[in-house]
ZASEDO-242582 format. One record per residue (C-alpha): residue number from 1; residue in one letter; x, y negated, z. Coordinates in pm, 1 decimal. Each point is the difference from the previous one (the first is absolute). Layout:
BEGIN
nr NUM | rest A | u X | v Y | w Z .
...
This chain:
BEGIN
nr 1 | rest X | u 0.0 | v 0.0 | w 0.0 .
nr 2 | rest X | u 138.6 | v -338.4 | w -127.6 .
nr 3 | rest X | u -8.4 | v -228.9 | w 257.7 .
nr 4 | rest X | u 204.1 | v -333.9 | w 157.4 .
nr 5 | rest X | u 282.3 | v 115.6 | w 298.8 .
nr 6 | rest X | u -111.6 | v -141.9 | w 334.9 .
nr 7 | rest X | u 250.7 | v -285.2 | w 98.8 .
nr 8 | rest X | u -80.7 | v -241.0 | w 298.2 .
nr 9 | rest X | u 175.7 | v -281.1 | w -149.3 .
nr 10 | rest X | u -115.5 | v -194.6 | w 324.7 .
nr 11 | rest X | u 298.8 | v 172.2 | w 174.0 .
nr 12 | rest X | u 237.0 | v -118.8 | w -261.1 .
nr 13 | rest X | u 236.0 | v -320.6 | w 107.3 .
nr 14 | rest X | u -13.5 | v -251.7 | w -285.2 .
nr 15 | rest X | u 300.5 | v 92.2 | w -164.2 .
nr 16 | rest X | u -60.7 | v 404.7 | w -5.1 .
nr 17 | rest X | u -360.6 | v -147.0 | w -140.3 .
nr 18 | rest X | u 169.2 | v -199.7 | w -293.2 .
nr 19 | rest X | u 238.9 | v 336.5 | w -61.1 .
nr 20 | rest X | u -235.0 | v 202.3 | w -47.9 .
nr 21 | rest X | u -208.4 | v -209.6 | w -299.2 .
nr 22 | rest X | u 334.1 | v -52.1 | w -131.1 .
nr 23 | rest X | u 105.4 | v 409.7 | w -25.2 .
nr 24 | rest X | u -351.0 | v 83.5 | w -145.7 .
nr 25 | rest X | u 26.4 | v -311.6 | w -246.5 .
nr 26 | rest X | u 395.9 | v 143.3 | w -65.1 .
nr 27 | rest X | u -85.5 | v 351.0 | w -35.6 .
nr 28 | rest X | u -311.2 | v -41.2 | w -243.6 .
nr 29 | rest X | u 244.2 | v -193.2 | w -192.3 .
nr 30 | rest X | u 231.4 | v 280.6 | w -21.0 .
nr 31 | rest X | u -261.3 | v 187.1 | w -194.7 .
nr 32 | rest X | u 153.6 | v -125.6 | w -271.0 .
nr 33 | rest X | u -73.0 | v -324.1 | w -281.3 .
nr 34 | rest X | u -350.4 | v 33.1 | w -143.8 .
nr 35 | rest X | u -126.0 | v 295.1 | w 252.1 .
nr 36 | rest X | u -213.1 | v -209.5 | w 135.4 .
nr 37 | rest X | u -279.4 | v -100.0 | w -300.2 .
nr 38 | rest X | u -285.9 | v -77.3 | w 200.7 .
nr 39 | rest X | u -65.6 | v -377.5 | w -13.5 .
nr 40 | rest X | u -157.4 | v -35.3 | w 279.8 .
nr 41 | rest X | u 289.9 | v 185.9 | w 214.3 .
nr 42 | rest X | u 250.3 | v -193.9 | w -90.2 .
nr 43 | rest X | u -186.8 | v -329.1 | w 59.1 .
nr 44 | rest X | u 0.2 | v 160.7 | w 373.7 .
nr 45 | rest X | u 357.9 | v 50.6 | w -18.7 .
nr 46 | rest X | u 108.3 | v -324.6 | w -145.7 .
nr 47 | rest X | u -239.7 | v -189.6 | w 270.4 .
nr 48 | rest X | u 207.4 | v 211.1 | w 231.0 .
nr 49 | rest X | u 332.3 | v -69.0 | w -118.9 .
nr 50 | rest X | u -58.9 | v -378.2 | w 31.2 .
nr 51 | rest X | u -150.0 | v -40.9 | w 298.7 .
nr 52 | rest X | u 284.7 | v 245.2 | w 174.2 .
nr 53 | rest X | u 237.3 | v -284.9 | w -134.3 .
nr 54 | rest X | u -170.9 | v -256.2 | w 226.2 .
nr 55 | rest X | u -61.1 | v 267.5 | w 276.6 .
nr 56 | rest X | u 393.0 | v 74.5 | w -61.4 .
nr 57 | rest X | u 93.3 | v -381.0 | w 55.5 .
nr 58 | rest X | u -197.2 | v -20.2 | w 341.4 .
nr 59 | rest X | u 193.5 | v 308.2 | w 153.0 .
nr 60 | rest X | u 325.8 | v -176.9 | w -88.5 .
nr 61 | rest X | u -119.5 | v -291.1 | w 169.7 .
nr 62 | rest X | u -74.8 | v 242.1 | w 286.7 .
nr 63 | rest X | u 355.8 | v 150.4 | w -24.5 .
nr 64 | rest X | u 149.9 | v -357.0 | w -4.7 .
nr 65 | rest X | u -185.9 | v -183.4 | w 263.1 .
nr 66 | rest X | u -8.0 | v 121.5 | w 410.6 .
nr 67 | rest X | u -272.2 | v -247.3 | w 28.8 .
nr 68 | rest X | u -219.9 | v 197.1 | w -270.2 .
nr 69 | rest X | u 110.9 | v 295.1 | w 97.7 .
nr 70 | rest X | u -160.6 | v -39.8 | w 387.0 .
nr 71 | rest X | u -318.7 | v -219.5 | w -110.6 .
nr 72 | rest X | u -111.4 | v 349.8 | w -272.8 .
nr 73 | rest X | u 130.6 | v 231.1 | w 328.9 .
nr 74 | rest X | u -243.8 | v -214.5 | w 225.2 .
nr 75 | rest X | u -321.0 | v 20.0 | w -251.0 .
nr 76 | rest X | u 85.9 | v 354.9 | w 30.0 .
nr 77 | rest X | u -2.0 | v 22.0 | w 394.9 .
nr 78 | rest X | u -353.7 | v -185.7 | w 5.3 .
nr 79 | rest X | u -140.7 | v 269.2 | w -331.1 .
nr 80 | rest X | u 77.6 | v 221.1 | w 293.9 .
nr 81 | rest X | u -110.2 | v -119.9 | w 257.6 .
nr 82 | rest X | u -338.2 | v -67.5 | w -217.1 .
nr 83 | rest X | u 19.9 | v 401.5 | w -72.6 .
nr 84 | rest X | u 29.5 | v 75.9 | w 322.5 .
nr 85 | rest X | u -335.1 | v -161.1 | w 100.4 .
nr 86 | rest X | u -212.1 | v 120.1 | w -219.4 .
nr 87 | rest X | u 146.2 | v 365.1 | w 19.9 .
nr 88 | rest X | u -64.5 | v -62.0 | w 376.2 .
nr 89 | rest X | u -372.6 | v -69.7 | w -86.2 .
nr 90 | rest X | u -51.5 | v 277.0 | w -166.7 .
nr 91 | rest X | u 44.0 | v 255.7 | w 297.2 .
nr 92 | rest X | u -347.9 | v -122.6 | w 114.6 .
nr 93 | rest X | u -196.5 | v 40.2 | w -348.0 .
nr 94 | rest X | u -60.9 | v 339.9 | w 110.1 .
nr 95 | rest X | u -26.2 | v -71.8 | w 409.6 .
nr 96 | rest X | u -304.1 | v 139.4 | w 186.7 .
nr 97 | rest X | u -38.0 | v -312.7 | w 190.3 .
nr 98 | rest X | u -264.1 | v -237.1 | w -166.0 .
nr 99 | rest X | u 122.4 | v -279.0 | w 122.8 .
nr 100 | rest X | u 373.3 | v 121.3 | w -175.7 .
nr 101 | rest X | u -239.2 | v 6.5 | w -283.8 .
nr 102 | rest X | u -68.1 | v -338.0 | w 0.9 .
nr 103 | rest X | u 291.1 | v -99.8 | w 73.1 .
nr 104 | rest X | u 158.0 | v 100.2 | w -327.5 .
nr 105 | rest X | u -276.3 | v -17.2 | w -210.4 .
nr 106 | rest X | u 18.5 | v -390.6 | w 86.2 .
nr 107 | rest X | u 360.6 | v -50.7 | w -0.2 .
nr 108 | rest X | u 43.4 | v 198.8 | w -328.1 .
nr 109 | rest X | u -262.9 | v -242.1 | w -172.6 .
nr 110 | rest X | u 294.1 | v -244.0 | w 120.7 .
nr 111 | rest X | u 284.2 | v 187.0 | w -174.5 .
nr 112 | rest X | u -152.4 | v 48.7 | w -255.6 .
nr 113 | rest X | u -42.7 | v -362.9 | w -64.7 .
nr 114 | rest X | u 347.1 | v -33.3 | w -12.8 .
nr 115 | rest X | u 46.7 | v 270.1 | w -200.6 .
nr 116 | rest X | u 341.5 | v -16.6 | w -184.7 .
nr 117 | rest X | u 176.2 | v -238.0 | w 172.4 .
nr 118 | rest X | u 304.7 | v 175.7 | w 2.4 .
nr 119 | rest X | u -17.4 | v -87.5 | w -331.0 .
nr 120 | rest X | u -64.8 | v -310.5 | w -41.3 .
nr 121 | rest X | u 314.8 | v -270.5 | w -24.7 .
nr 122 | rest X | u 201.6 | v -134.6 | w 244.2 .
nr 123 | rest X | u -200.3 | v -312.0 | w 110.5 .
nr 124 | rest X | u -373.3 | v 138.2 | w -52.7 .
nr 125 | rest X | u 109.6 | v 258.4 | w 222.5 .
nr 126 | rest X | u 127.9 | v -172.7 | w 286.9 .
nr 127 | rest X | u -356.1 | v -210.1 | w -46.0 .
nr 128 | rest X | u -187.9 | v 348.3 | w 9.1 .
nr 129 | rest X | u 154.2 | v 134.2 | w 304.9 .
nr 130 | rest X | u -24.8 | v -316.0 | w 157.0 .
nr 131 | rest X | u -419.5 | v -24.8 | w -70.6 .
nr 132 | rest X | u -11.3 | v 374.4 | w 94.0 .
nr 133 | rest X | u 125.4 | v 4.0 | w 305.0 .
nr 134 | rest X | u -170.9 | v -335.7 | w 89.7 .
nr 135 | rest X | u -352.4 | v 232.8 | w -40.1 .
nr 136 | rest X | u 142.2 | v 270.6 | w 170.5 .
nr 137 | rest X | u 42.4 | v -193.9 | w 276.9 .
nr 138 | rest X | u -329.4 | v -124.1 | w -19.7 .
nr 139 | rest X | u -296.1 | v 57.1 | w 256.2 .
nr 140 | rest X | u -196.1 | v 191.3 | w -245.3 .
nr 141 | rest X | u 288.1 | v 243.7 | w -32.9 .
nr 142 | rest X | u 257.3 | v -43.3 | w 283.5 .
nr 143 | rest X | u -216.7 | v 259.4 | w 221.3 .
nr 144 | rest X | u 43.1 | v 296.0 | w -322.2 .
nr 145 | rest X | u 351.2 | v -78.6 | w 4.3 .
nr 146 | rest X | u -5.1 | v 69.9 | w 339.1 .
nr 147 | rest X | u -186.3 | v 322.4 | w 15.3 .
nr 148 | rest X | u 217.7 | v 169.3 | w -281.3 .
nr 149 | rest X | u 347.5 | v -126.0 | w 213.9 .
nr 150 | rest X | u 108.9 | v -218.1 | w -340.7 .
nr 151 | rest X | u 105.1 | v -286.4 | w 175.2 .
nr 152 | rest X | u 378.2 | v 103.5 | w -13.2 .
nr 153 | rest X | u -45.7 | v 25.8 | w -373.7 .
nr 154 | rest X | u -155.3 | v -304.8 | w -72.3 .
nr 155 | rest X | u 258.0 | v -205.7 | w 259.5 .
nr 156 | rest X | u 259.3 | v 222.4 | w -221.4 .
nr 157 | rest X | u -139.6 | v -104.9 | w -319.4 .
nr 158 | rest X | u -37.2 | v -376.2 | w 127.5 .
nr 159 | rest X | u 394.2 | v -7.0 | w 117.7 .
nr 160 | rest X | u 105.6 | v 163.6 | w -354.0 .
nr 161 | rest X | u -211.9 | v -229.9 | w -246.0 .
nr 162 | rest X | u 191.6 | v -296.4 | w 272.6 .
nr 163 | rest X | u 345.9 | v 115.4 | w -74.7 .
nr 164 | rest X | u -54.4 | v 7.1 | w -356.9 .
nr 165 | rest X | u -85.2 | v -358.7 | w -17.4 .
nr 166 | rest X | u 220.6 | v -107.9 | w 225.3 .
nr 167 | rest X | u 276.6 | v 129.1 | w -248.8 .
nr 168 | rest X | u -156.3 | v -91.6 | w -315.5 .
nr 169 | rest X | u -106.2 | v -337.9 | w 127.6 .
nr 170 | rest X | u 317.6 | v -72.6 | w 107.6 .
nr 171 | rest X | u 208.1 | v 127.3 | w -359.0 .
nr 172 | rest X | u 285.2 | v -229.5 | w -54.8 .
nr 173 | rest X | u -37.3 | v -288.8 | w -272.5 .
nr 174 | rest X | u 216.2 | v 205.5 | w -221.4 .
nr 175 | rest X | u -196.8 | v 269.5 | w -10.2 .
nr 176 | rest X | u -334.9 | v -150.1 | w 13.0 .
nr 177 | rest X | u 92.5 | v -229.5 | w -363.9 .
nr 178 | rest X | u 86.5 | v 320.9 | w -148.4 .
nr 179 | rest X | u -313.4 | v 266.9 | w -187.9 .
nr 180 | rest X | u -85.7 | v 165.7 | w 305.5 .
nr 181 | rest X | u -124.1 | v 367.5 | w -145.9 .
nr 182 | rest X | u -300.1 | v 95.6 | w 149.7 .
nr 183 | rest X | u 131.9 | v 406.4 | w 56.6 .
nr 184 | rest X | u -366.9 | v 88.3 | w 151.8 .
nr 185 | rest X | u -196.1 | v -129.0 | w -357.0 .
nr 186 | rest X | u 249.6 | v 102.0 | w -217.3 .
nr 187 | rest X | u -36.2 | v 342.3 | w 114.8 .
nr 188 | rest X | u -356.0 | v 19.8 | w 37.6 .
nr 189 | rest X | u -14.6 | v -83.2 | w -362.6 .
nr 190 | rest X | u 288.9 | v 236.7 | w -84.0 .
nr 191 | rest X | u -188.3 | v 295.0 | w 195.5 .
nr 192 | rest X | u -328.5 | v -124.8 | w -221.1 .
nr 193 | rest X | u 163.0 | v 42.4 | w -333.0 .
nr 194 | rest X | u 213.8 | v 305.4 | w 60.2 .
nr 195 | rest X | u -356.8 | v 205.4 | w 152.4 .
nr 196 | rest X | u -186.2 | v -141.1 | w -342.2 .
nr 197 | rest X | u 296.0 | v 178.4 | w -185.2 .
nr 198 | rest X | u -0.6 | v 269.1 | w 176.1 .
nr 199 | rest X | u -389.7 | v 45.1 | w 21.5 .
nr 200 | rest X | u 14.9 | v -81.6 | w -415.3 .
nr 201 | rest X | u 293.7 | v 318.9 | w -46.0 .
nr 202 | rest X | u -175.3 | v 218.8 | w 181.7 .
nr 203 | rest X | u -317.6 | v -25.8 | w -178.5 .
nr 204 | rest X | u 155.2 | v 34.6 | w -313.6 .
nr 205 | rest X | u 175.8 | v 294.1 | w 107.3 .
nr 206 | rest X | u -309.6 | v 144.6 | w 90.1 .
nr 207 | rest X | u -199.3 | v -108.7 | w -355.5 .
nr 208 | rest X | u 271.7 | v 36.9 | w -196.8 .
nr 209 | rest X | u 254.1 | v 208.7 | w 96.9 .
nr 210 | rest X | u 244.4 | v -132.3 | w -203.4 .
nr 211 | rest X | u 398.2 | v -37.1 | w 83.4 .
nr 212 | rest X | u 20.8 | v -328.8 | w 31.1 .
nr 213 | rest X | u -238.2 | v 33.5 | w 282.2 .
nr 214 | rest X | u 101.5 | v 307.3 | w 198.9 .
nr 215 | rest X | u 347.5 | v -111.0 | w -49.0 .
nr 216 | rest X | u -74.5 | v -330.2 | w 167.6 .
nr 217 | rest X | u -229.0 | v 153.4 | w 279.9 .
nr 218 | rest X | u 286.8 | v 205.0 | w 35.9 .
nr 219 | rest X | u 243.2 | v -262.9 | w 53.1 .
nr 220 | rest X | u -271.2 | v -176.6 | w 256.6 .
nr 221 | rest X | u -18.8 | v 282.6 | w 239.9 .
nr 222 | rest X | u 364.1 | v 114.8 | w -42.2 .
nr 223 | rest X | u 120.0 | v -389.5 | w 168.2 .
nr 224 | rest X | u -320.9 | v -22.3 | w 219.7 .
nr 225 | rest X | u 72.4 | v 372.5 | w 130.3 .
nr 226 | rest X | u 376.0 | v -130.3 | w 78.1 .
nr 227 | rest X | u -82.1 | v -284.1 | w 227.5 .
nr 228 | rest X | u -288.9 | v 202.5 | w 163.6 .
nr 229 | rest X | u 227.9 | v 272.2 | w 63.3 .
nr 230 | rest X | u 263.3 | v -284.7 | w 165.9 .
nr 231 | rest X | u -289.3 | v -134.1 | w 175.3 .
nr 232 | rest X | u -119.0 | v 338.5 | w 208.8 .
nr 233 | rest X | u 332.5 | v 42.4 | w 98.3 .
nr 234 | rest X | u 138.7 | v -373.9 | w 103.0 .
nr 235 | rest X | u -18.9 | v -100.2 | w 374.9 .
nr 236 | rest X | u -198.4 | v -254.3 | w 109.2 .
nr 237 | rest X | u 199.6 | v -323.0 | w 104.6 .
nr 238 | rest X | u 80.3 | v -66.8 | w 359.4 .
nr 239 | rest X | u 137.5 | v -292.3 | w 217.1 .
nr 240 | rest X | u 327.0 | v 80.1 | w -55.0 .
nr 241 | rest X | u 1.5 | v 184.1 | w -360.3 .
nr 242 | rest X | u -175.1 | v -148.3 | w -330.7 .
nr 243 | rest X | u -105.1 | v 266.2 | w -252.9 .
nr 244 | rest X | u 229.1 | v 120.2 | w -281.3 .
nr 245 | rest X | u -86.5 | v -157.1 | w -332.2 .
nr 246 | rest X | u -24.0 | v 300.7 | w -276.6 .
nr 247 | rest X | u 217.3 | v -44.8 | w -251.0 .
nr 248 | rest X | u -140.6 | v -40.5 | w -376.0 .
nr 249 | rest X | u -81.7 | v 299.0 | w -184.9 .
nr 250 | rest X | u 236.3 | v 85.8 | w -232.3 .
nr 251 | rest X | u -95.8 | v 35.4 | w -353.7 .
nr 252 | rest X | u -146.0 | v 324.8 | w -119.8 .
């Protein structure tokens, strides 16, 4: 059965996530001139290609700057701290307790509001958490938050989304004259194009069963099974210890 290799790309750092476009743009490529005859295809993989040169130029910046480098690792410290939450809340969708019920059926109507922030830019975000934890603290809510013991998780979320801004607010004037790259957008939009590809090769595969397609498919699960095979065994970060990056696939 054809069908797309499971990858959580959420665990990927931004530079494994930019990798790992650029070995399934490289190996496709290595096909071989005029494999690839499907017009629509290689629209995808020029779109691709070009916005990987942009994506390319903000992880240089990243490389280059210290000041970058902690303002994206502090937007990824409140993400977390945002996952955490709601991953607490959902322990008590099942609960027994009908006030538990409540409880979450309420404060996931809040969530859910704010669905995607970890994916929205830099600024918008900081806004977001702001305005959600403002109604989380709220009267109407405050007790729920109580009830289901978030209130660690929502001071944690609060003190994350503060350091963030507190670095990017205070970004030197060199740095702030310069194209800041939004990382977050960029890859959001990345992730959107490479799952339409994807989504487009397998389909064809399926309907047409041609090559060109089962080649590509082929090449699409051979990088996405590399990093997911990385991923299950990599150990989580600690205090002390940030994670190994994995190194780019080499070419098939």
């Amino acid at each position: 059965m054809k069908e797309i290799h499971k990858l959580n790309l959420s665990r990927l750092t931004v530079l494994e996530f930019g990798q790992h476009i650029k070995s399934t743009l490289q190996n496709i490529n290595l096909l071989g001139a005029g494999f690839i005859t499907d017009v629509v295809l290689t629209s995808y993989l020029s779109k691709l290609n070009l916005k990987m040169v942009d994506y390319d130029k903000a992880m240089l910046q990243i490389s280059k700057s210290d000041e970058t480098a902690k303002i994206v690792e502090a937007d990824i410290k409140r993400d977390n701290a945002i996952s955490a939450a709601t991953r607490q809340l959902s322990v008590f969708e099942l609960s027994e307790n009908p006030a538990e019920v409540l409880a979450y059926e309420s404060l996931k109507t809040v969530f859910k509001t704010y669905g995607g922030i970890q994916s929205w830019n830099f600024e918008e975000e900081s806004n977001g958490i702001d305005n959600l934890v403002v109604e989380l603290g709220s009267t109407k809510y405050a007790p729920h938050i109580a009830l289901v013991n978030m209130g660690s998780f929502v001071t944690r979320i609060d003190a994350r989304n503060t350091d963030f801004k507190t670095l990017f607010d205070g970004r030197t004037q060199e740095v702030s004259i310069k194209v800041v790259y939004d990382t977050k957008v960029m890859r959001n939009d990345l992730k959107t194009s490479s799952d339409d590809m994807n989504n487009y090769v397998l389909s064809m595969a399926k309907a047409q069963n041609t090559d060109q397609y089962n080649r590509s498919l082929d090449v699409i699960n051979t990088v996405r099974k590399y990093y997911s095979d990385l991923l299950a065994k990599r150990k989580p970060a600690t205090k002390d210890a940030k994670i190994d990056e994995i190194p780019p696939m080499p070419p098939a």
